[in-house]
N, C-alpha and C positions, 0 to 999 in steps of 0.2 A: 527568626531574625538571625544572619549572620554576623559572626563578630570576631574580630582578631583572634588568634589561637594565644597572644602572651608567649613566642618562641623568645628563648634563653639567651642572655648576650653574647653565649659562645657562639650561637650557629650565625649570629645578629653583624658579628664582627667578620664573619667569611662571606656575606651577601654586602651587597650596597644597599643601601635604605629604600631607594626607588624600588627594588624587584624585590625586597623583606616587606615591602606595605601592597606589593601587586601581590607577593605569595600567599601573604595573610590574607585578602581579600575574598581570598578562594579557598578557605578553611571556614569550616561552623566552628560554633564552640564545642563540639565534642571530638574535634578534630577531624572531619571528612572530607576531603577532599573535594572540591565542586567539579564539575565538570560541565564544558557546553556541548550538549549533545543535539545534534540535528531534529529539528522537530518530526520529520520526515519517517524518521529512526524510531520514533516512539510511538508502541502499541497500546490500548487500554487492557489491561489485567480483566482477563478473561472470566475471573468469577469476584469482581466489584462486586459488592454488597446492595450498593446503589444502583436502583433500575431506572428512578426516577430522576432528570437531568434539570434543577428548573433554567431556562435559557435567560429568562430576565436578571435572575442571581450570575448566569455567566457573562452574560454581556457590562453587570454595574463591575464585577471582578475584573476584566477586559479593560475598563475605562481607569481602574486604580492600576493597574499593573503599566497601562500607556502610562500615567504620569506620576508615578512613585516608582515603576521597573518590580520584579520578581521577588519580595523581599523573604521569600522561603522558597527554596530547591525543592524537588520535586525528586520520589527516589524512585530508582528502577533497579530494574534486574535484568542481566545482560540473559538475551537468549537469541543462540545463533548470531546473526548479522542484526538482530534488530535487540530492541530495548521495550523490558514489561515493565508498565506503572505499578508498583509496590505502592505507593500513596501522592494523591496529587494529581488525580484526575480530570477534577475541576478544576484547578491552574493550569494543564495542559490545554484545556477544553478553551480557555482562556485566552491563553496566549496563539491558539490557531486563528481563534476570530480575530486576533487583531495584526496576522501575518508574520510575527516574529519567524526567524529562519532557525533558532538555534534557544533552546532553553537550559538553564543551568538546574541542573542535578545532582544526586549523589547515588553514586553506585554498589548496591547490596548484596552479597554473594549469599542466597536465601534459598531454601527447600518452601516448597509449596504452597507446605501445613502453614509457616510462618510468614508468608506472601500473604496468604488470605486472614490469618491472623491480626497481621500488621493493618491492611485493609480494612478489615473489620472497626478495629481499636480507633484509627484514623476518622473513620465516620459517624461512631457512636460520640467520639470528643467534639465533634463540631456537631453533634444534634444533628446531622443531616438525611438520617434513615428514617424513611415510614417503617411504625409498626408493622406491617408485613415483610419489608426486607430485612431487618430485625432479624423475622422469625427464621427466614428462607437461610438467614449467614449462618445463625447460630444452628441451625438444626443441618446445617451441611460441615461447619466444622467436629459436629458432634458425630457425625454419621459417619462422614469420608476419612476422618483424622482421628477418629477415635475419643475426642477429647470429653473428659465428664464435665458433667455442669457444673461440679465443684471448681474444678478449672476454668472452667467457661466461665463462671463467676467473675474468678480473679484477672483473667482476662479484660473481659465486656466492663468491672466494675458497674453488675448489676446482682442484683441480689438472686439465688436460685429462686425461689415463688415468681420473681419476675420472667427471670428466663424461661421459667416452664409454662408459664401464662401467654408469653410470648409466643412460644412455639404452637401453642394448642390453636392459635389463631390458623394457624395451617389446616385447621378440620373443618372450619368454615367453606360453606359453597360459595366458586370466585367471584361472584357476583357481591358479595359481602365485602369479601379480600378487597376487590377493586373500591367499592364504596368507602372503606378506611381508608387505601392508599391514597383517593380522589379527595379526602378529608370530608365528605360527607359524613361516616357520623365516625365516631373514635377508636378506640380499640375498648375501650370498658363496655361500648354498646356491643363490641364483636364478643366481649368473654359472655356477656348476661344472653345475648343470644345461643350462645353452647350450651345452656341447662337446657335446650330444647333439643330432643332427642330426633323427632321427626321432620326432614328434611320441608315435608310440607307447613306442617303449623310453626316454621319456624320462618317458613318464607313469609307467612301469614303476619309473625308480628313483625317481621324486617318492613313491610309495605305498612305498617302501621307508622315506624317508629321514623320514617320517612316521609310519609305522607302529614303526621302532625308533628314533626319536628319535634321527637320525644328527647328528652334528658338521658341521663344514661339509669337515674333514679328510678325515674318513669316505664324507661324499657325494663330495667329488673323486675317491676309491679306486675307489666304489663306478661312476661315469660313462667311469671310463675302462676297467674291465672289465666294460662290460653285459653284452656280448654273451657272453663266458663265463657268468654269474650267472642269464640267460636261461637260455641253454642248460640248465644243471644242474637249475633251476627247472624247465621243461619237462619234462625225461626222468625227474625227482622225480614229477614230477604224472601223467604219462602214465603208471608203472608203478604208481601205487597206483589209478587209475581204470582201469588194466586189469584188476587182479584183483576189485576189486569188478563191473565188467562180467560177467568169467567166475562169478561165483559165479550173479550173476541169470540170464548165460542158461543153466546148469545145472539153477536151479529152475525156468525158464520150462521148457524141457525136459520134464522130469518131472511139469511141472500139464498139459499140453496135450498130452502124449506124443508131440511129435514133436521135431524138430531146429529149436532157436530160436538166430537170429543177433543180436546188440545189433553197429550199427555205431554207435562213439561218437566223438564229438571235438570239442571247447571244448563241451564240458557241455551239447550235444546230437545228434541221431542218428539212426538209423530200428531198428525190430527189424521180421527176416525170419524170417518163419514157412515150412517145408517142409509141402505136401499130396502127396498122391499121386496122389488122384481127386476126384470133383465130391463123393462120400461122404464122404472123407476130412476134405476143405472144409467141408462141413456140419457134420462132429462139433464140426471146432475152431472155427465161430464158434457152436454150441449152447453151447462151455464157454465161450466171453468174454460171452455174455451172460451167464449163469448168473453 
């Protein structure tokens, strides 16, 4: 929210009160200067935290901004001829859909590390990061900037367990990753699924814990007893695709009149046909034609 800066009645007494209440308008209370910068002019910050843009949140922002105007500037960082979003993405995003030519700002003279910083801080306070871009900010400021988690901490104002819990979601296969971002199931179902080492039995219980709509309770039960759950699973499936096996080679049997073999397993196989002679041979490919 913007609010008069309180200038002193010295400087109050060398202005006129009409352009001391226009200059003030255009000061935050921390004292920064607003400026209207062409919308034209402003790029989105190259490494936002946010991947995910929801368009319904931007178009109801759109509709308050038409009839209450910008009530918080939007800050950038001058680069070249054009202008980086430092925070305020989604008010920019805002104010494009609904045509403004010129949106008011504030201008930061910032290195990189504290661009993606600031970014960061900005999206973790509005709750607006999935768990996975969470993990993607914090493990790029850590990497590219050097920053320890102790700092990352004080930072993000998340606890380090959190943050390391965060990141480790990044070992997850993307099919998972997307499944949290899409809010299919949480991020507690992404950690309990990392106590599963193998990339398969763990696809195995991700198709479980999706298919019955497991808890996150549930999925913990369900990863630390794969390999029983497997097992059961398997000797389930292999005795009822045996008996249907025998029934076929029974009728194969009986169509071809000789001894027919189905070797089967993971849902394919070969069938072995018994001949006796080069005649015998003959008969039974005159009946596969037929």
């Amino acid at each position: 929210m913007m609010k008069k800066s309180g200038l002193g009645k010295g400087l109050g007494a060398l202005i006129p009160t009409e352009s001391m209440e226009a200059f003030e308008s255009r000061v935050t209370e921390h004292g920064d200067l607003i400026h209207e910068i062409d919308i034209n002019l402003i790029m989105p910050n190259k490494d936002q935290p946010r991947k995910v843009f929801d368009q319904e949140k931007i178009i109801s922002l759109s509709e308050s901004i038409t009839e209450h105007g910008l009530l918080q500037p939007i800050v950038l960082k001058k680069n070249g001829g054009l202008y980086e979003i430092i925070a305020g993405e989604r008010r920019w995003r805002a104010c494009k859909h609904i045509g403004l030519k010129k949106v008011p700002s504030i201008i930061k003279d910032v290195d990189e590390s504290t661009i993606a910083q600031l970014a960061l801080i900005e999206n973790l306070q509005r709750e607006d990061l999935n768990p996975i871009e969470e993990a993607l900010a914090f493990t790029r400021l850590i990497e590219e900037y050097q920053i320890t988690q102790e700092k990352m901490s004080k930072i993000a104002g998340k606890s380090r367990v959190y943050i390391t819990n965060t990141m480790r979601l990044l070992k997850l296969e993307s099919y998972i990753q997307e499944a949290i971002t899409n809010k299919l199931i949480s991020s507690g179902h992404g950690r309990a699924l990392l106590s599963i080492e193998q990339p398969k039995k763990r696809k195995a219980a991700y198709d479980m814990v999706i298919s019955d709509e497991l808890s996150v309770r549930s999925t913990e039960e369900i990863c630390k007893n794969i390999d029983k759950l497997l097992d059961k699973k398997e000797i389930k499936h292999k005795n009822l695709k045996d008996n249907e096996v025998i029934a076929l080679e029974d009728e194969l049997s009986v169509l071809i009149g000789t001894k027919v073999t189905v070797n089967y397993s993971n849902g394919k196989g070969k069938i072995l046909i018994d001949y006796y002679d080069l005649d015998d041979l003959n008969r039974i490919v005159d009946i596969i034609k037929k």
